[in-house]
C-alpha positions in Angstrom: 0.0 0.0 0.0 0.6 3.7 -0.8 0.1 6.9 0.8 -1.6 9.5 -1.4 -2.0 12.9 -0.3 -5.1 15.1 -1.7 -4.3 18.6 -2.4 -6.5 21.2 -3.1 -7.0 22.4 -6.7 -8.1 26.1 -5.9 -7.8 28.4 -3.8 -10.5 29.2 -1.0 -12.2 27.6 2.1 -12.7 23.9 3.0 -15.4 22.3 4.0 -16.1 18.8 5.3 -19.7 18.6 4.6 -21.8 19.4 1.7 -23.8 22.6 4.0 -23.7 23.7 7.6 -25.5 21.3 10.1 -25.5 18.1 7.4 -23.6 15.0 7.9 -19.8 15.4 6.7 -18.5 13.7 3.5 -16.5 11.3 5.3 -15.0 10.7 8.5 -11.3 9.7 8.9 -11.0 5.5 8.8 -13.2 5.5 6.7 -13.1 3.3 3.1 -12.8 5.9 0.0 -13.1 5.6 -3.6 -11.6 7.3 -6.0 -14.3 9.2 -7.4 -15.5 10.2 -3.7 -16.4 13.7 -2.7 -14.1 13.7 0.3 -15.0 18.0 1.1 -15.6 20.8 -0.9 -13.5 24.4 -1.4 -15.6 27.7 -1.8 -14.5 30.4 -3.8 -17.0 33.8 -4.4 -19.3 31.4 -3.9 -18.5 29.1 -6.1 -18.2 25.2 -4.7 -15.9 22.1 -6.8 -15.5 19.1 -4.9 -12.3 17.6 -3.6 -12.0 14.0 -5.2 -10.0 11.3 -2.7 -8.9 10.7 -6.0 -7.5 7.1 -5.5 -9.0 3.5 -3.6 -8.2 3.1 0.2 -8.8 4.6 3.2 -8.6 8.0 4.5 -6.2 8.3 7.3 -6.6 11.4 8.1 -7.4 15.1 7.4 -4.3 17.4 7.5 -6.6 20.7 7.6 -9.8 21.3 9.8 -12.9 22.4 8.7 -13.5 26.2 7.6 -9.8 26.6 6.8 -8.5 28.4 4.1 -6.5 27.0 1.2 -4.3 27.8 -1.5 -4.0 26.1 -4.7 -1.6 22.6 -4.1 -2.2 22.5 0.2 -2.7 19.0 1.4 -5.9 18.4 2.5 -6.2 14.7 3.1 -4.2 11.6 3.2 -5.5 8.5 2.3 -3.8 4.8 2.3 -4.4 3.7 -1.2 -5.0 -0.1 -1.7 
C-alpha cells in the first residue's frame, strides 16, 4: 500500500460537509473511492469538490474544517489499496 496525499485544486475555504448542520463527507477511517467527494473548497461562492482521488482509506485530514487553502495544500491523506 501507498500513501496518497489530496491537495486542493483552488484556492478558498474547505469544507467537510456538503452545508452547515448536514452529515460530513466522510470521516477519517473511513473506506474511499476514488471518485469520492471527500469536502468541498468555496471560492466567491463558487463550490468544486475535492476527489480522494485514488481507492483506500482515508487516514486522516491534515486541515480542519473552515480553513482556508491555497492552490496545491494538502488536504487529506488517504492509504491507497
Amino acid at each position: 500500500m501507498s500513501e496518497h496525499q489530496v491537495t486542493s485544486p483552488l484556492p478558498g475555504i474547505f469544507y467537510r460537509s456538503p452545508a452547515p448542520g448536514q452529515p460530513q463527507f466522510v470521516e477519517a477511517g473511513a473506506a474511499v473511492d476514488a471518485d469520492q467527494t471527500i469536502g468541498l473548497v468555496e471560492i466567491m461562492k463558487q463550490f468544486t469538490e475535492i476527489k480522494a482521488g485514488v481507492r483506500g482509506v482515508l487516514t486522516s485530514f491534515t486541515v480542519e474544517d473552515n480553513a482556508t487553502l491555497a492552490p496545491g495544500d494538502p488536504v487529506a491523506i488517504i492509504e491507497a489499496s
